[in-house]
C-alpha positions in Angstrom: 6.7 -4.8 7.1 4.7 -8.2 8.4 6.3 -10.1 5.2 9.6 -9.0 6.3 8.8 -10.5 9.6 7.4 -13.5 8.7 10.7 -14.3 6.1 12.8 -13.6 9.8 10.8 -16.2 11.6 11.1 -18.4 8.6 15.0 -18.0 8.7 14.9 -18.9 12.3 13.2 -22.1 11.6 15.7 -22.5 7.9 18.2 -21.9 11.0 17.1 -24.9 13.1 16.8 -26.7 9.8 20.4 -26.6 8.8 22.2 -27.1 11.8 20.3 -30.4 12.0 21.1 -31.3 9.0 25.1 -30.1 9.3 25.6 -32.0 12.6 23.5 -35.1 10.6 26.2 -34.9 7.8 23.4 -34.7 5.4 24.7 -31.4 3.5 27.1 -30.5 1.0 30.2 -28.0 2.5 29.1 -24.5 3.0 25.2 -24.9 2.5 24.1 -24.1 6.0 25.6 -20.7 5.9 25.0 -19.8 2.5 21.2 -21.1 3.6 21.2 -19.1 7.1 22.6 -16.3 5.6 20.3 -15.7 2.6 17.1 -16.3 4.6 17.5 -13.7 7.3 19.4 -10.8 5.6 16.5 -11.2 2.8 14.2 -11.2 6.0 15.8 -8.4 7.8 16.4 -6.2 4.2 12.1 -6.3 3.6 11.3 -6.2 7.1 13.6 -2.6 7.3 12.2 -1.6 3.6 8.8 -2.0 5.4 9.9 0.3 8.2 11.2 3.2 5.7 8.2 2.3 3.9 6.0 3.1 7.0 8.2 6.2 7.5 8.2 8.0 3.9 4.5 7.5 3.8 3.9 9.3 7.2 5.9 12.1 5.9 4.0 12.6 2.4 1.0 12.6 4.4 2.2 15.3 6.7 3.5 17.6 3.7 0.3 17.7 2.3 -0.2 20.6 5.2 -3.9 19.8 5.3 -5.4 20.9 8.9 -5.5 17.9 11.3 -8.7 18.8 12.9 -11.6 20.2 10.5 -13.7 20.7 13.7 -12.1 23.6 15.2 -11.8 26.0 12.1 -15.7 25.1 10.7 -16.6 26.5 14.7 -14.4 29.2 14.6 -15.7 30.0 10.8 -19.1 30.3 12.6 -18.4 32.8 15.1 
């Protein structure tokens, strides 16, 4: 999930990048998009595989059914 995040901030930066170069005429015809545009959909695709990462993990943890709390069934195995 950080990764994804760090590939969006690089984009943002890949973002200031281009447009200086575009309004410098320093690029070939179409390269600032096709540079924007793979840099932060990349960016936001890992950043959102991280978040369903996160989630499906969370969830095979939970089906395991184990107890949350040990504590309160070893005191009431006591009594």
């Amino acid at each position: 999930m950080a990764f994804g995040g760090v590939i969006v901030a690089c984009s943002v930066i890949a973002f200031i990048y281009t447009l200086v170069s575009y309004f410098m005429g320093h690029v070939s015809p179409g390269w600032s998009s096709l540079m924007i545009s793979i840099w932060f959909l990349g960016g936001v695709q890992l950043l959102f595989i991280g978040v369903v990462g996160q989630y499906v993990g969370k969830t095979y943890i939970e089906s395991k059914e184990r107890p949350r709390y040990n504590v309160e069934k070893f005191l009431n195995h006591e009594e």
